[in-house]
SENUTOR-692289 format. One record per residue (C-alpha): residue in one letter; z, y, x. Coordinates in steps of 0.5 Angstrom, whole numbers, plus 500, padded with zeros to 3 digits. Example, Ala and Ser with C-alpha at 12.3 -4.5 7.8 and 13.67 -1.06 7.14 Angstrom:
A516491525S514498527
REM end
This chain:
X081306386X083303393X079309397X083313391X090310394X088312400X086319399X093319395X097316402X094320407X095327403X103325402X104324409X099330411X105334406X111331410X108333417X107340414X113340411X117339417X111343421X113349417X120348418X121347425X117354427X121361426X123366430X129362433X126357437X130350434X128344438X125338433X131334433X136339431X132341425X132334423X139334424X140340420X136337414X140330413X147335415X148331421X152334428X149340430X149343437X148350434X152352428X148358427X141353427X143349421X145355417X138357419X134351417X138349410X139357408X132360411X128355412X128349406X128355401X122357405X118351405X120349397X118355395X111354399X110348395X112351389X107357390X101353392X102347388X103351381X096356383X092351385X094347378X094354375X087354378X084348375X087349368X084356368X076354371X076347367X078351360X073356361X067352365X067357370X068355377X069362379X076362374X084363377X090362375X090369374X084371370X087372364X091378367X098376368X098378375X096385374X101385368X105383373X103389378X103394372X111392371X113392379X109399379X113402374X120400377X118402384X113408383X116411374X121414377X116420379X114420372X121418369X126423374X130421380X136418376X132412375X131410383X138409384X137403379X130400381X132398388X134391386X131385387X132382381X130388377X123387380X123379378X125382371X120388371X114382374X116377368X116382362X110385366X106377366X110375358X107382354X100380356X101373356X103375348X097378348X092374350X096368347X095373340X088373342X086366342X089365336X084370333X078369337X075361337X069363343X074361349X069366353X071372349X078370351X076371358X072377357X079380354X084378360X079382365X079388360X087387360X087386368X082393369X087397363X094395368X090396374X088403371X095405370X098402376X093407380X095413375X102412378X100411385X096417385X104421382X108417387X111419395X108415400X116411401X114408393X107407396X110403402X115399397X109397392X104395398X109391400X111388395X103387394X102382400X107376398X113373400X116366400X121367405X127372400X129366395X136364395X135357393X138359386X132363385X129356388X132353383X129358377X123358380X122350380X124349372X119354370X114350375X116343372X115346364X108348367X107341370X109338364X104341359X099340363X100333364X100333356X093337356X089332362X084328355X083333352X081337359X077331361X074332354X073340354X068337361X063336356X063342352X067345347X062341341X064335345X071335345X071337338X067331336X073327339X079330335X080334340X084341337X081346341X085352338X092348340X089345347X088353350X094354347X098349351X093351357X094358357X102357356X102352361X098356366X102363365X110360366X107357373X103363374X107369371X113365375X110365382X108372382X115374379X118370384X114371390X109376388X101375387X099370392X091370392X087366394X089359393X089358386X081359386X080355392X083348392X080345387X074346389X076344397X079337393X073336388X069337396X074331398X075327392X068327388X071326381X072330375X078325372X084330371X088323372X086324379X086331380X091334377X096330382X091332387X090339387X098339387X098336394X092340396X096346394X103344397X099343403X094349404X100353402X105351407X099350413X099359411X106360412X107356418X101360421X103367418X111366421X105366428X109361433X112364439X114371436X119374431X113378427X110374420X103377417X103378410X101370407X096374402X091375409X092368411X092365405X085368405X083368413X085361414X082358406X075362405X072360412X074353410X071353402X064357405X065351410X065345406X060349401X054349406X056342408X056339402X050343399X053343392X059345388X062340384X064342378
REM end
């Protein structure tokens, strides 16, 4: 337990540096001093950097913590429920019911008339079309698990979901104007940095239920480690378990790409890069775990992607996979084994 603490402090203190790491780079150079000013509302030599810090910045670095603590919780959710190390937090199709509402805001107008492209230009429309595209497949999926007792059969059914919305989406490609295209690919990439801190603010309750479901689920996901048979021998309610983990998983996923688009990757890998670091299978200890870890991961991406020096920001979905996939195949090879 004391080599847990210690886990626990140092991951605390690499998230703070992080923090104030991803804050203070920009395309506007603002000295270190004047951005810790800024926070805390102190006198600032330049009005214009305070307004930067606390109107840009912050809501950038909360969305980041936000975006990659929730996948990665997201993540170990959906690999303990199916024992599957190779499960994400969007496995059961949210993303791409996501995808499919974007796309028929951004690319339908081809198939629905011109009228409709003067309506389908704002940025709530899109928040709205991704929520309603993630909520129908989540009433889906969550119609389906009370249906079906096999929890692979759940699995095999959001791939399908996924494959059928991927198929629509091409359709609409295929009929749109490479302007529809270009918004849809954009839209694709992810973004942290369009938030105001009232979506902020949104985003961060439907963050909160996630977690604290999760919380409510951590025995019986310590019990599912042993199989379903297991779990079910110690009281355990399997139906209504995938029910809070499913929902669980869909307000933070659904919410994420909603706000910020698919962000990939880091709901996959952090779980396993904590596992590689903290070797225990309690979800007491890897749920709060695999919260820093994602809040770090994410914020290290964006601090990256903003490439310091210069006003161009990479898209966060490469760095997000640039920077994290060399580090798992890294910590694979050296540990030899996958933890699971």
């Amino acid at each position: 337990m004391k080599n847990l603490a210690t886990y626990f402090w140092i991951g605390i203190l690499v998230l703070i540096l992080s923090i104030i790491l991803n804050i203070s780079l920009g395309s506007v150079s603002i000295p270190l001093d004047e951005v810790l000013k800024s926070i805390f509302h102190l006198d600032v030599t330049k009005e214009s950097w305070q307004i930067i810090v606390v109107d840009y910045r912050l809501p950038k670095a909360f969305t980041a913590i936000l975006v990659g603590s929730g996948l990665a919780l997201s993540g170990l959710l959906m690999q303990t429920l199916f024992r599957n190390p190779l499960a994400g937090p969007y496995v059961l199709g949210l993303s791409s019911g996501a995808s499919l509402g974007v796309a028929l805001v951004l690319m339908g107008s081809s198939l629905f008339g011109g009228v409709a492209a003067g309506l389908f230009l704002s940025k709530w429309t899109l928040v709205i079309a991704s929520s309603l595209g993630s909520f129908l497949v989540l009433l889906a999926i969550l119609g389906a698990s009370f249906r079906i007792k096999d929890t692979m059969a759940l699995l095999i059914i959001g791939l399908m979901f996924a494959s059928l919305t991927a198929a629509v989406v091409s359709v609409l490609s295929y009929f749109s104007s490479s302007q529809q295209l270009q918004q849809y690919v954009f839209w694709s990439f992810g973004s942290l940095g369009n938030l105001s801190w009232v979506e902020v603010g949104i985003l961060f309750l439907f963050w909160l239920s996630g977690i604290i479901l999760s919380i409510f689920c951590i025995k019986n996901l310590n019990a599912l480690l042993l199989g379903e048979h297991y779990a079910k021998s110690l009281g355990t309610h399997l139906r209504r378990n995938r029910f809070l983990v499913i929902l669980a998983t869909s307000l933070i996923a659904g919410s994420i790409t909603a706000f910020a688009g698919p962000i990939a990757f880091i709901g996959l890998a952090v779980p396993h890069l904590v596992r590689q670091i903290i070797p225990s299978s309690n979800h007491l200890i890897l749920v709060p775990a695999v919260l820093i870890g994602g809040a770090i991961l994410m914020l290290l991406c964006d601090s990256i992607a903003q490439l310091p020096g210069s006003g161009l920001t990479l898209p966060i979905n490469a760095i997000t996979s640039l920077i994290g996939a060399p580090v798992v195949i890294w910590l694979l090879v050296r540990k030899k084994k996958l933890l699971f």
